[in-house]
Backbone as CSV, one residue per row, in Angstrom:
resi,resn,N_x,N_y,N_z,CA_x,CA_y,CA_z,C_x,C_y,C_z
1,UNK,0.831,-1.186,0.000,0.000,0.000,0.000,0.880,1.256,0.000
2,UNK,1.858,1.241,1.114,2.378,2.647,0.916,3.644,2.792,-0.236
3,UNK,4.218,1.677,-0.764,4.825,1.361,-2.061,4.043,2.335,-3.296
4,UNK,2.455,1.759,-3.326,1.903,2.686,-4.670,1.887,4.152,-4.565
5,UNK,1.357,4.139,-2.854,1.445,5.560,-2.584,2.564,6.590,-2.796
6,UNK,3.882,5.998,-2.435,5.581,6.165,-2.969,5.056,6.901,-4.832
7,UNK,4.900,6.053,-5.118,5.599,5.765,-6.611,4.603,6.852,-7.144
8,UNK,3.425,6.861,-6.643,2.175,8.367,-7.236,2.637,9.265,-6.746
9,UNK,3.393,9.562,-5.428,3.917,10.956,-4.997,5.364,11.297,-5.954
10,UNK,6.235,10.166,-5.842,7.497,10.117,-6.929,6.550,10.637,-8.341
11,UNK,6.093,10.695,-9.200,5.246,10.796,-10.164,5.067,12.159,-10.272
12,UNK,4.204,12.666,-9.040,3.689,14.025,-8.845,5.073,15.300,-8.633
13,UNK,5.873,14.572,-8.214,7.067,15.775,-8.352,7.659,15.593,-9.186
14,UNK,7.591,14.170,-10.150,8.591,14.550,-11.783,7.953,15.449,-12.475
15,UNK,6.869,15.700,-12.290,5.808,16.396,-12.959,6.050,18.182,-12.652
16,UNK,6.321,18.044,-11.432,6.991,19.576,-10.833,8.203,19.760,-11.395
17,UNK,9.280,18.740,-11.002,10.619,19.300,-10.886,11.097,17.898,-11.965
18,UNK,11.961,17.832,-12.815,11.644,16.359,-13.456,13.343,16.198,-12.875
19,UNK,13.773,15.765,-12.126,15.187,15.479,-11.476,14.836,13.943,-10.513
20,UNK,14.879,12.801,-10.895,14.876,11.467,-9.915,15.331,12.009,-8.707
21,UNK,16.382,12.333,-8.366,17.219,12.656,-7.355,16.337,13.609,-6.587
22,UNK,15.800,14.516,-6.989,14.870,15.304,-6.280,13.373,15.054,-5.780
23,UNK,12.803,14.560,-7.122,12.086,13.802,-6.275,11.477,12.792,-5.197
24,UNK,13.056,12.300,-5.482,13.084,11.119,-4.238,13.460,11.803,-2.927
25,UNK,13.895,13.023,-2.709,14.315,13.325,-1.676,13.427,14.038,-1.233
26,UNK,12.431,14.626,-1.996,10.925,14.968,-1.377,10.346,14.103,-1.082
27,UNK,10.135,12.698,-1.426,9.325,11.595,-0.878,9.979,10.802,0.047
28,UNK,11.209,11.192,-0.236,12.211,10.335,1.164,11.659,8.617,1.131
29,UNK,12.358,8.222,-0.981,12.651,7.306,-0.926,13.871,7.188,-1.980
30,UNK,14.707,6.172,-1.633,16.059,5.854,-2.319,15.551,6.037,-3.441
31,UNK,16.917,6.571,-4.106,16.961,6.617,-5.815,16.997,4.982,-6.119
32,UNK,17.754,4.268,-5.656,17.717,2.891,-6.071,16.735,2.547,-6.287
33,UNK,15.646,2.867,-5.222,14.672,1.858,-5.399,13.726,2.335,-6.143
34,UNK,13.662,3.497,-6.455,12.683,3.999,-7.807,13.222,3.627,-8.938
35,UNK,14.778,3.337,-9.096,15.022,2.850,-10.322,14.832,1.241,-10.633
36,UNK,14.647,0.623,-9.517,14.164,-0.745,-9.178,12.688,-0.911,-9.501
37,UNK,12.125,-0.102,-9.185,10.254,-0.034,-9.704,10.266,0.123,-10.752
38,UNK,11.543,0.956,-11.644,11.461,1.217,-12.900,11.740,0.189,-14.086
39,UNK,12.807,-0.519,-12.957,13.117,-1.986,-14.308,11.784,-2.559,-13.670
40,UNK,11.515,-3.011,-12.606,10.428,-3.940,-12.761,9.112,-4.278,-13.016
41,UNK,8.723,-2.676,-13.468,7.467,-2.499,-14.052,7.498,-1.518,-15.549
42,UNK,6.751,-2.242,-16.318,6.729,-1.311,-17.682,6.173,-0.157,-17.722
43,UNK,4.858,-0.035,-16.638,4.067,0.924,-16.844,4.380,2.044,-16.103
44,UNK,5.408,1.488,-14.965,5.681,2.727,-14.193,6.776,3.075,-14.823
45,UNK,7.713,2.642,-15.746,8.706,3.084,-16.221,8.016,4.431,-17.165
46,UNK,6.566,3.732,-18.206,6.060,5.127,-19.216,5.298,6.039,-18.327
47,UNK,5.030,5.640,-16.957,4.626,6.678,-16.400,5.584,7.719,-15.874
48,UNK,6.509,7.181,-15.070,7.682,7.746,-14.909,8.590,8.527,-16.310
49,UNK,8.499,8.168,-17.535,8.925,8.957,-18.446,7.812,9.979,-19.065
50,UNK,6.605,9.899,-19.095,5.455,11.007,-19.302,5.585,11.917,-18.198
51,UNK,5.787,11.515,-17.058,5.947,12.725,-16.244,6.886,13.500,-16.242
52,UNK,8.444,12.619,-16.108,9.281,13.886,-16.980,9.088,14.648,-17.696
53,UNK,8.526,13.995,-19.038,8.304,14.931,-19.766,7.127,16.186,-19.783
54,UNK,6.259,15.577,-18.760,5.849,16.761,-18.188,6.412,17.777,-17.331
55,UNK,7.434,17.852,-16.757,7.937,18.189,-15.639,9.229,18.991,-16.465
56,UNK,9.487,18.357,-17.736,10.532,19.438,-18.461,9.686,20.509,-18.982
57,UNK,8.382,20.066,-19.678,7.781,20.750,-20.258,7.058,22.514,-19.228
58,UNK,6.991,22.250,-18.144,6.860,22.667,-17.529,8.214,24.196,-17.017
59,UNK,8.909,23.017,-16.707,10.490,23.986,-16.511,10.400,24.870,-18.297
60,UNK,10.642,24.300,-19.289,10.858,25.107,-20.102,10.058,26.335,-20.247
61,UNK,8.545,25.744,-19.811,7.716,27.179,-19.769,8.078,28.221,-18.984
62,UNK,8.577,28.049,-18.093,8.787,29.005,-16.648,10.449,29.808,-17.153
63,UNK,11.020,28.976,-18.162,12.230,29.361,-18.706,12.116,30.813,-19.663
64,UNK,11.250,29.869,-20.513,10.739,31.009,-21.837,10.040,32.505,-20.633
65,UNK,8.910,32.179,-19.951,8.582,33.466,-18.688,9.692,34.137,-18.491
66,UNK,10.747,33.450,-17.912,12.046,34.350,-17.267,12.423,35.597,-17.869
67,UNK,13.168,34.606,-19.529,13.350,35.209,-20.421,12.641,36.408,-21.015
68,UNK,11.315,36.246,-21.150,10.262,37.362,-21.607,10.502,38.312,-21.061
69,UNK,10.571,38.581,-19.898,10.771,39.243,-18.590,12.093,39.924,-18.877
70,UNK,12.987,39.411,-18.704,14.330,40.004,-19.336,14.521,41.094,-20.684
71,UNK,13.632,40.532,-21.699,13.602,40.921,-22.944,12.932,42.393,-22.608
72,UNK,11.394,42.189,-21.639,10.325,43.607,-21.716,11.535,44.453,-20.795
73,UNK,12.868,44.238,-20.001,13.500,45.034,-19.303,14.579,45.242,-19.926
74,UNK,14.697,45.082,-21.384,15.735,45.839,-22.125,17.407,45.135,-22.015
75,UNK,17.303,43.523,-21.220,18.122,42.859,-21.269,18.917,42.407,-22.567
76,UNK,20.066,43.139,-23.437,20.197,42.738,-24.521,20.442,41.459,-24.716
77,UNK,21.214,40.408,-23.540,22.171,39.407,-23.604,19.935,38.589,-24.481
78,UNK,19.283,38.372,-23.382,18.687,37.893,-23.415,17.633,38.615,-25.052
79,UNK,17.945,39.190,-24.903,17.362,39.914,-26.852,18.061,38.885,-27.752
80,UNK,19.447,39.164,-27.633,20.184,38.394,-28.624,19.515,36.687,-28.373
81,UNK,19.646,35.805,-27.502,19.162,34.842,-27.369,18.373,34.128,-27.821
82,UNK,17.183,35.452,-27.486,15.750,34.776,-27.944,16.025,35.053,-30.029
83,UNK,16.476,36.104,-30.355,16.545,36.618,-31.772,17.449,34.785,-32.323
84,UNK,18.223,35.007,-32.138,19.102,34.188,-32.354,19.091,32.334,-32.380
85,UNK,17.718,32.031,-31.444,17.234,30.654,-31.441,15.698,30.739,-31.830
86,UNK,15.401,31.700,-31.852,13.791,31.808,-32.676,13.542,32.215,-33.668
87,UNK,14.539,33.144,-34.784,14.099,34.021,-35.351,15.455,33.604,-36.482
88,UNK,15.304,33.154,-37.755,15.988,32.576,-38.796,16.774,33.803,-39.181
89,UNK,16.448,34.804,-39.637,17.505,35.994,-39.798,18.390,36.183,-39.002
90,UNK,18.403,35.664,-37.666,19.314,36.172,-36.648,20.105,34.855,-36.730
91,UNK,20.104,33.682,-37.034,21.011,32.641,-36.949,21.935,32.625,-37.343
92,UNK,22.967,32.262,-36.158,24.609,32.553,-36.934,24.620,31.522,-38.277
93,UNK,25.657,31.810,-39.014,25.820,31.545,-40.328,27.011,31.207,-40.596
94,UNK,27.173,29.800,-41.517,28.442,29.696,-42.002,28.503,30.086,-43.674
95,UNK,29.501,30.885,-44.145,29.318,31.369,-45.409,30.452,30.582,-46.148
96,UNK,30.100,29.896,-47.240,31.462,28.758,-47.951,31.590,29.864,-49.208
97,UNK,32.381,30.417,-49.585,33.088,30.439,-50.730,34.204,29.766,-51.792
98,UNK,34.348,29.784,-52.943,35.033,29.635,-53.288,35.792,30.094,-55.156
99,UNK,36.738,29.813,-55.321,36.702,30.628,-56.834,37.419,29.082,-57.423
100,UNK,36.504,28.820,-58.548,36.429,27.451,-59.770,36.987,27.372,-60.146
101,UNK,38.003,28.945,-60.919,38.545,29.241,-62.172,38.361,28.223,-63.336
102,UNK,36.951,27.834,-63.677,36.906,27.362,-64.887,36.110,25.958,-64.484
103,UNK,36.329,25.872,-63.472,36.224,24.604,-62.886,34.569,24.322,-62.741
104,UNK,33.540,23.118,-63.250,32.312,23.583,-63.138,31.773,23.083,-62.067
105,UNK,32.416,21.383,-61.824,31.948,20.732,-60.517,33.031,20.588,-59.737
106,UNK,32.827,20.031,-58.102,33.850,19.692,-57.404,34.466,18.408,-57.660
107,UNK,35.644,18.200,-56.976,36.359,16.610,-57.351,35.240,15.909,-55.698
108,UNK,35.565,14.708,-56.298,34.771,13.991,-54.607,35.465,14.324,-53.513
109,UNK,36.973,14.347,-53.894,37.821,14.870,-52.337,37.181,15.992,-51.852
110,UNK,36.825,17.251,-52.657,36.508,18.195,-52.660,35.573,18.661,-51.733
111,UNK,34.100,17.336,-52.581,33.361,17.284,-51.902,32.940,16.659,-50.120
112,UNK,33.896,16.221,-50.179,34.050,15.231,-49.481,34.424,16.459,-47.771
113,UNK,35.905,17.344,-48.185,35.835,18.650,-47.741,35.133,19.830,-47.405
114,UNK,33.904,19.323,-48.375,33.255,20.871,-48.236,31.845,19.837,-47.152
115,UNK,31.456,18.801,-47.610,30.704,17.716,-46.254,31.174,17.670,-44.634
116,UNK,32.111,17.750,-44.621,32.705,17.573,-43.245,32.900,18.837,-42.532
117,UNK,33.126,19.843,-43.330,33.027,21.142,-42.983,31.781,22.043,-42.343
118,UNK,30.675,21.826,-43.398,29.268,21.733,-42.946,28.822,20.966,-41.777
119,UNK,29.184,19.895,-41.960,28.756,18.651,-40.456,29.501,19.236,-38.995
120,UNK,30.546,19.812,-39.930,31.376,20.912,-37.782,30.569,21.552,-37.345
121,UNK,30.130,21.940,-38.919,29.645,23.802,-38.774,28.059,23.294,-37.816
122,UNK,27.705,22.381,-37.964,26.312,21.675,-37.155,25.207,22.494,-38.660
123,UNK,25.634,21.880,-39.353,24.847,21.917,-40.522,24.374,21.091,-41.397
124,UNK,24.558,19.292,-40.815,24.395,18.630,-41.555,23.258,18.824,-42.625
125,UNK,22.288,19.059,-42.334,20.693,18.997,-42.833,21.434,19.162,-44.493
126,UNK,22.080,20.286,-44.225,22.087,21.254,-45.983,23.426,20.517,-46.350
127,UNK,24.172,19.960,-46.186,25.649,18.660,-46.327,24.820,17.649,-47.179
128,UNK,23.826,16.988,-46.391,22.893,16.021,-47.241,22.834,16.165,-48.369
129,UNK,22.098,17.390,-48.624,20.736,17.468,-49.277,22.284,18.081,-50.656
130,UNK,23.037,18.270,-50.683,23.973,17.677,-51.714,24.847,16.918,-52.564
């Protein structure tokens, strides 16, 4: 009985705070043994992972708030931030040049150079799609 009761209160604070470690120390039960309920049941394992993900979802909201807050007080750091992960004009940019002289396609080494370069740059998507 007080096992289920455990594991619904463990539940109710991933949902708050999504940290195992924290929640167990609000319910004042071992991390072990929530990770022990977790191998040994399937359902508390997807319950236990829906609530995280409620419990991030949550934090991120209260994140984005912060931020807002920052932005209406003329915080530039936090201007640039939000511009910069929301807003496609503001995304840093890698710019490839190069001069052909005559030349119409690349050699595969070439290509091969200008792929790996893109993939640093955390650009795979557009590396592909050539």
């Amino acid at each position: 009985m007080r096992k289920n009761n455990d594991k619904k209160l463990i539940l109710e604070q991933l949902k708050k705070v999504p940290i195992i470690q924290v929640a167990c120390e609000k319910v004042g039960v071992a991390r072990s043994t929530v990770y022990r309920w977790r191998e040994q049941s399937k359902k508390f394992a997807r319950d236990m992972e829906k609530a995280i993900d409620e419990g991030e979802a949550l934090i991120n909201e209260m994140g984005e708030s912060q931020l807002i807050s920052l932005i209406r007080d003329k915080n530039f750091p936090a201007v640039r931030f939000w511009l910069t992960h929301r807003n496609p004009k503001f995304r840093e940019r890698v710019e490839v040049t190069t001069n052909l002289q005559g030349q119409e396609e690349l050699s595969k080494e070439q290509k091969t150079v200008v792929r790996e370069a893109l993939r640093l740059a955390s650009l795979d998507k557009i590396s592909k799609k050539q």
